[in-house]
C-alpha positions as a Markdown table, in Angstrom:
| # | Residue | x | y | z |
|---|---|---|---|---|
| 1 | Unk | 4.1 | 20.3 | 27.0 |
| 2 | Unk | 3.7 | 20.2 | 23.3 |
| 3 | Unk | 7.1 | 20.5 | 22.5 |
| 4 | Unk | 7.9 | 17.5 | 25.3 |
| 5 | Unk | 4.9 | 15.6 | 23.6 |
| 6 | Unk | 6.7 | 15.7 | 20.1 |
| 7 | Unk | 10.1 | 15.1 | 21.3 |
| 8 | Unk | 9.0 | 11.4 | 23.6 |
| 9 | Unk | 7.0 | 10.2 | 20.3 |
| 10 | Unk | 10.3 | 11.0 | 17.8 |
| 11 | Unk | 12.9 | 9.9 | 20.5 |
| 12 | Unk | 10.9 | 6.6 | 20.9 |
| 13 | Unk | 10.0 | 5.8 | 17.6 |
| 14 | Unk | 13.6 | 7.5 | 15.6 |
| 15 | Unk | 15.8 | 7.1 | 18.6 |
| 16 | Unk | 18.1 | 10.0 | 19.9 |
| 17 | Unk | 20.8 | 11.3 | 17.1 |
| 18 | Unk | 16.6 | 12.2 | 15.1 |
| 19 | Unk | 16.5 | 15.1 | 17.7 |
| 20 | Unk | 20.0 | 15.9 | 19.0 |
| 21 | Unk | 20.1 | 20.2 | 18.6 |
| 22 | Unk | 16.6 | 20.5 | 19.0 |
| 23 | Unk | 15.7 | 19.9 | 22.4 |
| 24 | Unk | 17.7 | 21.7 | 25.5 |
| 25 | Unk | 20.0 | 19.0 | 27.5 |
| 26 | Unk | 18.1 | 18.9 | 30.3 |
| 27 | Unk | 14.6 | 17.7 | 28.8 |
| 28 | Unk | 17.2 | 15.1 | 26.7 |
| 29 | Unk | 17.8 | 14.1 | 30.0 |
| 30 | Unk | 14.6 | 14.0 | 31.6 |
| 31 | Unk | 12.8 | 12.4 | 29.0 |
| 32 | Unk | 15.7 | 9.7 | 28.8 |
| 33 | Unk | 15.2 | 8.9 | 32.4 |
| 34 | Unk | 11.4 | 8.4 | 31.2 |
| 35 | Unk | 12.1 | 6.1 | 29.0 |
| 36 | Unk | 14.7 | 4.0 | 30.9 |
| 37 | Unk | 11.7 | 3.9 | 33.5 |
| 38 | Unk | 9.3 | 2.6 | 30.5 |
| 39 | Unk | 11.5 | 1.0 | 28.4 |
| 40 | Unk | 9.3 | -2.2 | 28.1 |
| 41 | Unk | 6.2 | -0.2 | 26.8 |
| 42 | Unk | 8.2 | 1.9 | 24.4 |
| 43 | Unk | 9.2 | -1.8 | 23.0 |
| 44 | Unk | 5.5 | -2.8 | 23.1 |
| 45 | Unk | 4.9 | 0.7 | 21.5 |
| 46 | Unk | 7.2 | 0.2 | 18.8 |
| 47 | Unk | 6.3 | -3.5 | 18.1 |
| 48 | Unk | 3.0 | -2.4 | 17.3 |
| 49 | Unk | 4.2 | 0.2 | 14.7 |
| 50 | Unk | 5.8 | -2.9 | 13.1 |
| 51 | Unk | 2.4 | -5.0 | 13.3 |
| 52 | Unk | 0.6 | -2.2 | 12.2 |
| 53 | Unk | 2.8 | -1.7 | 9.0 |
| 54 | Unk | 2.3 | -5.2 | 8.3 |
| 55 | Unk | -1.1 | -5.1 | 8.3 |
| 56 | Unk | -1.2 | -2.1 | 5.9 |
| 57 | Unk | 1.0 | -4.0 | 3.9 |
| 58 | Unk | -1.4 | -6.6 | 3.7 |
| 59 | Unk | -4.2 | -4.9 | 3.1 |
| 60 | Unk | -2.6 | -3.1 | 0.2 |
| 61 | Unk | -2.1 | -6.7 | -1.7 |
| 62 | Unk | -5.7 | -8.0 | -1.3 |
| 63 | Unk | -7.0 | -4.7 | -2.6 |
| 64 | Unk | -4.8 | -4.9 | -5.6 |
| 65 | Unk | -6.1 | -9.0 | -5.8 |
| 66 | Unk | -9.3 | -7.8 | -5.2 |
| 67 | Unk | -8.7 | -5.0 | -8.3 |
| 68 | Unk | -7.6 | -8.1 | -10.9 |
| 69 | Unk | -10.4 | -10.3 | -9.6 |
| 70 | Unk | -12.9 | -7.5 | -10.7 |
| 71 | Unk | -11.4 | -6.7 | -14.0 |
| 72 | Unk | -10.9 | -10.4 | -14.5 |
| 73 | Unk | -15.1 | -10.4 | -14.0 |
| 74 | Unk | -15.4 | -7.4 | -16.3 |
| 75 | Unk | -13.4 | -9.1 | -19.0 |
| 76 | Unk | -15.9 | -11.7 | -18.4 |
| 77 | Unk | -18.9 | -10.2 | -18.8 |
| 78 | Unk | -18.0 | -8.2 | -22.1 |
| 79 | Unk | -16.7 | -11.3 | -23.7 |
| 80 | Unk | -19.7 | -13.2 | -22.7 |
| 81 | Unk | -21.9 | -9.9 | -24.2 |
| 82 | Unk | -20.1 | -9.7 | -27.6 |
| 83 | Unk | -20.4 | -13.7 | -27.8 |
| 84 | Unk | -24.2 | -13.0 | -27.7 |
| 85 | Unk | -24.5 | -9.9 | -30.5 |
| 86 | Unk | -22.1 | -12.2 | -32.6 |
| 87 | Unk | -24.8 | -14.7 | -32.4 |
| 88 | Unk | -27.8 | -12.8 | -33.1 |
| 89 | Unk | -26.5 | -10.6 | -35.8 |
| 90 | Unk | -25.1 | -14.1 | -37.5 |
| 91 | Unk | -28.8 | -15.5 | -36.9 |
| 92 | Unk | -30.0 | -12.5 | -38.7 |
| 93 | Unk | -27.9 | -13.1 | -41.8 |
| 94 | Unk | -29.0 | -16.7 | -41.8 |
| 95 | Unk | -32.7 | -16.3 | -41.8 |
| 96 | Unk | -32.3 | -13.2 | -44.6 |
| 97 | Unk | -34.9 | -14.4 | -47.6 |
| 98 | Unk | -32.6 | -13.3 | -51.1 |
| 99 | Unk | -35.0 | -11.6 | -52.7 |
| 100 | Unk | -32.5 | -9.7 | -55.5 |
| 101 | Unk | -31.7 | -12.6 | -58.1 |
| 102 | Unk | -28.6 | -10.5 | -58.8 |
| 103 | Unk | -26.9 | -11.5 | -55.9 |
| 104 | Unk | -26.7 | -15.0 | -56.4 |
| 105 | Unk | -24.8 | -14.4 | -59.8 |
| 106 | Unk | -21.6 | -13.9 | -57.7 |
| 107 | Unk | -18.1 | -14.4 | -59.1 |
| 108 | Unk | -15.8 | -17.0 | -57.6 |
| 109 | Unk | -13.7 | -13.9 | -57.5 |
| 110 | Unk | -16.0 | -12.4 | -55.0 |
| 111 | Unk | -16.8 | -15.3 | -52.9 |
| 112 | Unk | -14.3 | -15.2 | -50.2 |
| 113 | Unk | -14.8 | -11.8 | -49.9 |
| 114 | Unk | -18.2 | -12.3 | -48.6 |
| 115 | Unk | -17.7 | -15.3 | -46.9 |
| 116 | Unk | -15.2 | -17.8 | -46.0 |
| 117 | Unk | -15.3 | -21.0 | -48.1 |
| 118 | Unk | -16.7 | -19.4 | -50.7 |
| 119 | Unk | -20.4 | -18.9 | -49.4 |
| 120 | Unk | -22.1 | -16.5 | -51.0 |
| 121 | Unk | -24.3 | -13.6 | -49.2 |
| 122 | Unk | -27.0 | -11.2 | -50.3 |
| 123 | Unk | -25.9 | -8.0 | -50.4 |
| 124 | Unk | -28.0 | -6.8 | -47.6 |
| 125 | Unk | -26.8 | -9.1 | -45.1 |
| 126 | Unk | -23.4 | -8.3 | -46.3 |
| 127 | Unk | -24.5 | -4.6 | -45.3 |
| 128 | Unk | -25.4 | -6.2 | -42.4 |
| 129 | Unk | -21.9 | -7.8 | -41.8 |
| 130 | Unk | -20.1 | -4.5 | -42.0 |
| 131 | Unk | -21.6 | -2.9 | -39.5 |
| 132 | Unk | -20.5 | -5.7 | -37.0 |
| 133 | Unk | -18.8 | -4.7 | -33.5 |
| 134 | Unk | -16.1 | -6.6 | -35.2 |
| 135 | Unk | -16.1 | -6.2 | -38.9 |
| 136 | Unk | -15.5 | -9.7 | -40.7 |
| 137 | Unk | -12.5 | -7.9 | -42.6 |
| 138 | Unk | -10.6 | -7.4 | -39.3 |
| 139 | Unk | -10.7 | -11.2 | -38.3 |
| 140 | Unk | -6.7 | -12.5 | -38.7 |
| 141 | Unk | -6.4 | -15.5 | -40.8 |
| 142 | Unk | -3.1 | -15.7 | -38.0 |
| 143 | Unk | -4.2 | -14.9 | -34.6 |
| 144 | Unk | -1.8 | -13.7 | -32.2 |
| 145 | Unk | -2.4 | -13.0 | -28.5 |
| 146 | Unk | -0.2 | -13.3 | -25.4 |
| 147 | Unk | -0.7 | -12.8 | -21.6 |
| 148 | Unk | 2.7 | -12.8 | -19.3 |
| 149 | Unk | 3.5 | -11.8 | -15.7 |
| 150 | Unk | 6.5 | -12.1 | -13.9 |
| 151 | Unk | 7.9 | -15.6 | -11.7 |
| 152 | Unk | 9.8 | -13.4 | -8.9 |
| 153 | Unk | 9.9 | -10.1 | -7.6 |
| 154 | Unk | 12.5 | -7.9 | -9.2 |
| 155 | Unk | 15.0 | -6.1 | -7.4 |
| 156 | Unk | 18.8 | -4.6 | -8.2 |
| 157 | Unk | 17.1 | -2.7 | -11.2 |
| 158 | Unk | 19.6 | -1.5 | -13.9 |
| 159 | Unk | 19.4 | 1.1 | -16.3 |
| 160 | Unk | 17.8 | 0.3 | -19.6 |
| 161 | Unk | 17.1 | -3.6 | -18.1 |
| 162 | Unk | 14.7 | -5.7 | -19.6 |
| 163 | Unk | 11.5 | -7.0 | -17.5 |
| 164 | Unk | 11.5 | -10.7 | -17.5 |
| 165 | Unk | 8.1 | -11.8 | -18.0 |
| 166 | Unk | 8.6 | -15.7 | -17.9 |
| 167 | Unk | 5.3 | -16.6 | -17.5 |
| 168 | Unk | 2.9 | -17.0 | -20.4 |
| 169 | Unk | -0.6 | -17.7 | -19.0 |
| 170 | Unk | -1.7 | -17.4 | -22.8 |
| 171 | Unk | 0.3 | -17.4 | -26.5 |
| 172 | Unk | -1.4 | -17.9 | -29.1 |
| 173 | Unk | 0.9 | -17.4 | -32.0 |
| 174 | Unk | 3.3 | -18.5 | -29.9 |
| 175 | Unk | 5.1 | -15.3 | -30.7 |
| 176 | Unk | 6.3 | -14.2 | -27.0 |
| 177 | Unk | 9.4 | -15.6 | -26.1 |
| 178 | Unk | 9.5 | -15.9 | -22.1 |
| 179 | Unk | 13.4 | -16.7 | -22.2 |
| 180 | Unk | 13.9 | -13.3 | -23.1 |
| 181 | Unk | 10.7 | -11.1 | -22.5 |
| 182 | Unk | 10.6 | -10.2 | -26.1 |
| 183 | Unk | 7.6 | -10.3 | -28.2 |
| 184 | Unk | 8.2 | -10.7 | -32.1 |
| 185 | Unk | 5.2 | -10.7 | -34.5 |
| 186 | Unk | 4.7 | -13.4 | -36.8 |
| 187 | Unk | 2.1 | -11.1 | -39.0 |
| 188 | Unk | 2.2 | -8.0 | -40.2 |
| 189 | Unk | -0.7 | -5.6 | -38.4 |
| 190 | Unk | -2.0 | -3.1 | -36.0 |
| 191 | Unk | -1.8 | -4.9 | -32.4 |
| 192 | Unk | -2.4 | -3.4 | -29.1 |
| 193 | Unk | -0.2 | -3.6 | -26.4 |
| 194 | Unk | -0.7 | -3.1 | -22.6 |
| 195 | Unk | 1.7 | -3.1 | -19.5 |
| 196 | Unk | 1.5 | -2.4 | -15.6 |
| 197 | Unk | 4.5 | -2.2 | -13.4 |
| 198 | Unk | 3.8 | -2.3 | -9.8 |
| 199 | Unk | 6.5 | -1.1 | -7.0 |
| 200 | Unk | 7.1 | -1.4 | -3.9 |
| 201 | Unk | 5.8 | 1.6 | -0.9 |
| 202 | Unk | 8.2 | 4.0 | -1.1 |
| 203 | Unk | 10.2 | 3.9 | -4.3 |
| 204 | Unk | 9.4 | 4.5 | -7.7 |
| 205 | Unk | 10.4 | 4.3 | -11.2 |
| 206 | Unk | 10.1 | 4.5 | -15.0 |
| 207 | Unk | 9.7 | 2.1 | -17.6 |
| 208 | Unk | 8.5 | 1.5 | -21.3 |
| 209 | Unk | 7.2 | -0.6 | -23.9 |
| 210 | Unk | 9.7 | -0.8 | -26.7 |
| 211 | Unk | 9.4 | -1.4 | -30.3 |
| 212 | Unk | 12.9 | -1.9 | -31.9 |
| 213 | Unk | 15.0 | 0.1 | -29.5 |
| 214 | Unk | 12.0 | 2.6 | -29.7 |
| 215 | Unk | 9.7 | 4.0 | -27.5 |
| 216 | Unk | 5.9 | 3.3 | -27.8 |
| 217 | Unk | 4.8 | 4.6 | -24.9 |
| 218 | Unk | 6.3 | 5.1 | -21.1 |
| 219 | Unk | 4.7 | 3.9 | -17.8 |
| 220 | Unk | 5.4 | 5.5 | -13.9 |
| 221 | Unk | 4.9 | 3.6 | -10.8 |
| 222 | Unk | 5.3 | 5.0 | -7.5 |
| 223 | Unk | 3.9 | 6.1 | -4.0 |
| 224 | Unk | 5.2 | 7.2 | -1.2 |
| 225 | Unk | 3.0 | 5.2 | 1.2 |
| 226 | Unk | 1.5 | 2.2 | -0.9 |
| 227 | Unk | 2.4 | -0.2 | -3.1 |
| 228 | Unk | 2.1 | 1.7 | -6.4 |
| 229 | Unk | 0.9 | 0.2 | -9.8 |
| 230 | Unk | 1.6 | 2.1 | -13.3 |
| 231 | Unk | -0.1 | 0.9 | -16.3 |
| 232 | Unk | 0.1 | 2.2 | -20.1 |
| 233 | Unk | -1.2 | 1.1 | -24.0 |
| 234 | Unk | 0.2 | 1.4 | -26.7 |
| 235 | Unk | -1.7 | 0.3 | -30.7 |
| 236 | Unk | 1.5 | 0.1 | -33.0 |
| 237 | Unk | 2.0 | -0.8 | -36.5 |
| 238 | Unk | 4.0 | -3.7 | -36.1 |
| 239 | Unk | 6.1 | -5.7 | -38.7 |
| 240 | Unk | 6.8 | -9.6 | -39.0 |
| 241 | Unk | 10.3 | -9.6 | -36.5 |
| 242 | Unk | 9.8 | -6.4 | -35.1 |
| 243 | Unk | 11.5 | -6.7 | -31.3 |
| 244 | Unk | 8.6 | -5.6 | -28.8 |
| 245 | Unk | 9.4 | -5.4 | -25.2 |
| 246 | Unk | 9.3 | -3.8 | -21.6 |
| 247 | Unk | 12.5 | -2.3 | -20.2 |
| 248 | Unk | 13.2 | 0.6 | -17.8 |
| 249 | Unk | 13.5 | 4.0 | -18.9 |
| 250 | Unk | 17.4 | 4.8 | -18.7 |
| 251 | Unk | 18.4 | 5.4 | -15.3 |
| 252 | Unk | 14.8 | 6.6 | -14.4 |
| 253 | Unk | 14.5 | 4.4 | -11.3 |
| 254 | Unk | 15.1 | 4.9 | -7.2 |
| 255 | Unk | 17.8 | 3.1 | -5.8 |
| 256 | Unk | 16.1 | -0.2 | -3.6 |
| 257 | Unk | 12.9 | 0.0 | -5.7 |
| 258 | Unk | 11.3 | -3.8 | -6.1 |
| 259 | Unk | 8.6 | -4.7 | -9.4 |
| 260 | Unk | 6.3 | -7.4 | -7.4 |
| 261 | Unk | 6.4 | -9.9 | -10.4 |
| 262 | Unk | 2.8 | -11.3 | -9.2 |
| 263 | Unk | 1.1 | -7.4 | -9.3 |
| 264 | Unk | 3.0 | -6.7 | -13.1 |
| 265 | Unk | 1.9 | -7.8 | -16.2 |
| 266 | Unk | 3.2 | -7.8 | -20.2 |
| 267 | Unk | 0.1 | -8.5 | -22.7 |
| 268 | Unk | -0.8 | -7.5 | -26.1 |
| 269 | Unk | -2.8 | -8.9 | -29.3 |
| 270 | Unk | -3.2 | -8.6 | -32.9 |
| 271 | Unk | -6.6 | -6.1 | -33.7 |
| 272 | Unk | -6.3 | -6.7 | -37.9 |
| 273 | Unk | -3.5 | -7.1 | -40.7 |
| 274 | Unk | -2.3 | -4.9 | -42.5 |
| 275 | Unk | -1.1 | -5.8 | -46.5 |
């Protein structure tokens, strides 16, 4: 009965030629006679499969909306918690009595380092300064920042191909170029880069972030089941018209995999210059 069991679910679910050799003739027989009897529920059976994988399908996208509303709250909360410390630490430097005469005999030389504009600081509070979250050093006098995702899901992959990320949700510097998906620095500096590449259930690939023609760092999606999201960093060096972009790795990629543009993202800023 076991064997019969197995044999009706992958006849009415895979169809015959899934089980021709492995059953004798006569139970193919039987069991097609069975099914000719109950062909309208095995219809109903295998509608609901279909419902059913829709469903899962769903479910998979509002988890992964569900996943960027969280970080998005995250980012949030940090940003709003290093606004504060910024705040009091400045507070602190303000109310700082200067108590060694000294310090007030600053050169003009020295002035912007302490300050911008020229404003001079004790040197206590510029103790103070330096051991900042953020050291004042590392602000750029040219910030760059960018934040891109993709318009369309992306299908027909080529080897080597380059991920259109067309929509800029932020770029400051205006240094991303969403004709062609290619970032290019306009300062020289350390910048950190980020990617995630999400595919469709079933297929996967391989992809990279790419400085120049050369590899930063390399980023897998895939699952067998789900839809699969693959996300990497890189912190590069980069030079004023360095090429940086997101392409896939060679031919490292299943035939009939889809990027969903909406789940896969492109981003990067610049952390300091560099002389």
């Amino acid at each position: 009965m076991a064997v019969l069991h197995v044999f009706l679910v992958t006849l009415a679910i895979c169809g015959l030629d899934a089980v021709k050799g492995e059953i004798p003739n006569e139970i193919q027989q039987y069991v097609l006679g069975l099914l000719q009897e109950h062909d309208g529920e095995v219809m109903e059976l295998k509608q609901e499969i279909r419902t059913l994988r829709r469903e899962v399908s769903s479910l998979q996208m509002s988890y992964l909306s569900v996943l960027h509303e969280l970080d998005d709250l995250k980012q949030k909360k940090v940003e709003k918690e290093l606004v504060s410390m910024e705040t009091a630490t400045d507070d602190k430097i303000q109310k700082l009595d200067i108590k060694n005469p000294s310090s007030q005999n600053v050169t003009q030389s020295n002035a912007p380092h302490n300050a911008p504009g020229g404003k001079q600081l004790p040197h206590n509070a510029e103790r103070i300064r330096k051991g900042r979250l953020v050291p004042h050093n590392m602000t750029a006098n040219y910030p760059t920042a960018f934040s891109t995702s993709m318009s369309r899901d992306l299908s027909n992959i080529q080897n080597n191909q380059v991920l259109p990320f067309d929509i800029a949700t932020l770029n400051i510097g205006n240094a991303f170029d969403i004709t062609s998906g290619v970032f290019t620095p306009t300062t020289k500096g350390v910048y950190v880069l980020f990617s995630t590449i999400t595919t469709n259930p079933g297929k996967r690939l391989e992809a990279a972030i790419v400085r120049n023609g050369h590899w930063l760092c390399n980023l897998y999606a895939g699952d067998m089941t789900f839809f699969s999201p693959g996300s990497n960093m890189a912190v590069a060096a980069l030079d004023i018209g360095d090429r940086v972009l997101v392409r896939i790795h060679d031919k490292y990629h299943d035939d009939g995999v889809t990027i969903d543009g909406a789940f896969s993202s492109f981003s990067g800023f610049l952390l300091y210059e560099t002389d």
